[in-house]
C-alpha positions in Angstrom: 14.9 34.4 10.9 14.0 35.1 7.4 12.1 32.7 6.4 10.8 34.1 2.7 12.5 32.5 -0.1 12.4 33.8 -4.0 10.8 30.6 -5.7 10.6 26.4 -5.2 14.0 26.3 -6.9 15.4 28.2 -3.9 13.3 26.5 -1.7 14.3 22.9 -2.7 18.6 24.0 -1.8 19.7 21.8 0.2 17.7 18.5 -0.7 20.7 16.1 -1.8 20.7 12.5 -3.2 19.6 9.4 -0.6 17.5 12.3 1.8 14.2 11.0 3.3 11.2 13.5 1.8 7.7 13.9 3.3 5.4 15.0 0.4 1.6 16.7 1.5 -1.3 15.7 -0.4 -3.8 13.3 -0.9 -4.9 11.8 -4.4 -4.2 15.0 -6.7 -5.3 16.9 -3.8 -3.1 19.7 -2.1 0.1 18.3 -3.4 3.0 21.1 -3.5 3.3 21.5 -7.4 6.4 24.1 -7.8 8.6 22.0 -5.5 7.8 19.2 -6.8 8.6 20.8 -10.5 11.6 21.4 -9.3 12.8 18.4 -7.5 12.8 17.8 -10.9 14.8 20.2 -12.7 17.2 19.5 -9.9 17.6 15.9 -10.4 18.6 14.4 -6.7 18.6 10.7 -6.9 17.5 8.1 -4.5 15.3 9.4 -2.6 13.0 7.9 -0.1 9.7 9.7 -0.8 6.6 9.5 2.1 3.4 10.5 0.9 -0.3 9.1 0.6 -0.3 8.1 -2.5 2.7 8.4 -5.8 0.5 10.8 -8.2 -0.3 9.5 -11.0 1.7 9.0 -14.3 1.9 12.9 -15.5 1.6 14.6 -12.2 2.8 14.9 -8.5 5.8 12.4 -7.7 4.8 10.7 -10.7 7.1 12.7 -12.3 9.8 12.1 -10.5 9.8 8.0 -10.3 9.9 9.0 -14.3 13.0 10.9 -13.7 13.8 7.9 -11.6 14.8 10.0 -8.7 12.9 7.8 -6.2 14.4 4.9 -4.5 11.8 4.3 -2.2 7.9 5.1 -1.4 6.4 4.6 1.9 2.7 5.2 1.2 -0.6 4.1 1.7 -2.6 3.9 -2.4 -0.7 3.6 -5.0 -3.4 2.3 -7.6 -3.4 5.1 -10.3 0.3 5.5 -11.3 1.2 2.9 -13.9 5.2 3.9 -13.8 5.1 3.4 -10.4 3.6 -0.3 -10.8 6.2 -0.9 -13.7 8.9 0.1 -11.6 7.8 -2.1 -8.6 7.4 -5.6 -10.6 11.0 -4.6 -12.2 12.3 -4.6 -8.5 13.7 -0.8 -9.3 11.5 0.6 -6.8 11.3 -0.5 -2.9 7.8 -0.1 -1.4 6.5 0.3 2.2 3.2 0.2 1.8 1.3 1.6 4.7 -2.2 1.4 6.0 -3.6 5.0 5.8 -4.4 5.7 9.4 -1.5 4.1 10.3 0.9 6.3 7.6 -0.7 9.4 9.5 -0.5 8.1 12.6 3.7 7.2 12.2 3.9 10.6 10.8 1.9 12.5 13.7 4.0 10.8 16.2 7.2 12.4 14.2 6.1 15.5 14.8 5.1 15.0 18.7 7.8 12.9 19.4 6.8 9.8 20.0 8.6 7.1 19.2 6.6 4.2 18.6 2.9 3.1 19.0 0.8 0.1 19.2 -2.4 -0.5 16.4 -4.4 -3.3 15.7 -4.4 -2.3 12.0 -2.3 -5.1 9.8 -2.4 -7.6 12.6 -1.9 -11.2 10.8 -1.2 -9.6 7.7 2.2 -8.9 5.8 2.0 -5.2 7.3 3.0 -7.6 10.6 5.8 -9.0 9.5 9.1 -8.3 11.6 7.2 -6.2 13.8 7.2 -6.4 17.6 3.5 -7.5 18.9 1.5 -7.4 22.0 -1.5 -8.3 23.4 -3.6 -5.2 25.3 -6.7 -6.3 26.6 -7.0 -9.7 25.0 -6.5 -8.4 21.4 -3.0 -8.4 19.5 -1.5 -5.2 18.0 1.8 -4.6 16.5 4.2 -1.4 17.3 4.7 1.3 14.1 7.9 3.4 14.4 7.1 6.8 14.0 8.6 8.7 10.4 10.4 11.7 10.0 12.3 13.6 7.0 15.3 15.6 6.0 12.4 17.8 4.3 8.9 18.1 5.0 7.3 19.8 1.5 3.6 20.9 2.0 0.7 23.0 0.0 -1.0 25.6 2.1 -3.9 28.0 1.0 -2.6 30.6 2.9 0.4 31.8 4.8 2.3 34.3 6.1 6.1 35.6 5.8 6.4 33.9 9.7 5.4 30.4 8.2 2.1 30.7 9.5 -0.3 28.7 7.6 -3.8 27.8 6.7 -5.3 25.2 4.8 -8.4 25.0 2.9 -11.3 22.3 2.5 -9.5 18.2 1.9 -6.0 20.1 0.9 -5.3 20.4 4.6 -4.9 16.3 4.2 -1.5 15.0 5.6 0.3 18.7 5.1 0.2 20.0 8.7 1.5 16.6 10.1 4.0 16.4 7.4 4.8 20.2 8.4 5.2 19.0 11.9 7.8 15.8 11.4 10.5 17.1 8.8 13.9 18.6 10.0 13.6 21.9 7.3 9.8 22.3 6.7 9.1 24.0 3.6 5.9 25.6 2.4 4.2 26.8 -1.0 1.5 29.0 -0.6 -1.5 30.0 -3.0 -1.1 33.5 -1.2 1.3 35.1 0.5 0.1 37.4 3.2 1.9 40.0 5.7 2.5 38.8 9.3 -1.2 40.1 11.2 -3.0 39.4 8.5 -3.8 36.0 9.6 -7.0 35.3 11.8 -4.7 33.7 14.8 -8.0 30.9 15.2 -7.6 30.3 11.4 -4.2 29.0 11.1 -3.4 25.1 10.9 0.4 25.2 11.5 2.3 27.7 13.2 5.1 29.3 11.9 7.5 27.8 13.9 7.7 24.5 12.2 8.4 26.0 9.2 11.6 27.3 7.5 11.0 28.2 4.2 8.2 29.5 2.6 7.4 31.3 -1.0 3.9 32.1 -3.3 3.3 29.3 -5.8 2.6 29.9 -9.5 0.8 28.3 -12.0 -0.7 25.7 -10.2 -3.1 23.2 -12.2 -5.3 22.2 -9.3 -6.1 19.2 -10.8 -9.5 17.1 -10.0 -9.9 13.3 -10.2 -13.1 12.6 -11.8 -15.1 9.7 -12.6 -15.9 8.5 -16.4 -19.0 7.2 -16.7 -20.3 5.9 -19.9 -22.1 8.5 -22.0 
């Protein structure tokens, strides 16, 4: 199977309006740029985007709810986009919002096939609500359904023309269990390497969950820092 594409727009055929997307990345952290880019340029419409967090107003899938492409965001923070805020209050945007551990947890079990699984997390909170519940042990949890996606779009460091990736540092984040859960998997790559030339105890995901793959360009690598008064 040849799994090498030319570019993200060739990598992003297929994604149609209403599809379920799982989006890597955490904060401005390992967030796949080019496919994101050109999601854009593309312009499918409601779409139901899971990732961490919703970029911020400039960057990541904060470009996209300005493109209003996105129909609904199941995430975990959501505190730096202001779009995404507006958007809410207006009722144009529907929002899961998901306890971290428990997003990665839902999205883990995609990819291993679990169906469902009980946390304590959200317990007597709105996160309950219209969730099954039971008592383990003489404390109450409530049963997450595990998520999957038409496309699973992740950022790796490195990879290989076999889909073979590694990640490097906090960019690893939520990409290799996204990688796991989505039907088409694909993956942008800060460099593209020749199958061999990965260290087999080096790599994060293994090719097999992944179906497309092409080098990135241009990425801005951005970092969230904090202002301080001078």
């Amino acid at each position: 199977m040849n799994k090498l594409v030319a570019n993200a727009d060739e990598a992003v055929q297929g994604i149609e309006d209403n599809m379920t997307l799982m989006l890597g990345g955490f904060g401005l952290c390992g967030i796949p740029e080019n496919c994101i880019a050109a999601l854009v340029r593309k312009g499918s419409k409601g779409l139901t985007c899971i990732s961490n967090n919703a970029g911020v107003d400039d960057f990541g899938i904060g470009l996209m709810l300005q493109t209003r492409q996105v129909k609904k965001m199941i995430s975990s923070y959501v505190g730096e986009n202001a779009e995404f805020e507006r958007q809410l209050l207006s009722g144009e945007l529907e929002v899961d919002l998901v306890p971290q551990g428990t997003l990665a947890e839902r999205i883990r079990a995609g990819g291993a096939g679990i169906p469902a699984f009980f946390t304590a997390t959200g317990f007597g909170t709105e996160v309950a609500e219209g969730k099954e519940t039971r008592e383990f042990d003489g404390r109450m949890y409530i049963m997450e359904e595990a998520l999957h996606a038409d496309f699973a779009i992740v950022k790796a460091w490195k990879g290989d023309t076999h889909g073979n990736l590694v990640f490097k540092g906090t960019a690893r984040n939520f990409n290799p269990m996204m990688a796991r859960a989505g039907k088409i998997t694909i993956a942008e790559v800060d460099e593209l390497v020749q199958p061999g030339e990965l260290d087999p105890n080096s790599i994060h995901v293994p090719g097999i969950y992944v179906q497309r793959i092409f080098q990135g360009v241009d990425y801005e690598k951005r970092i969230e820092q904090r202002t301080v008064r001078s």
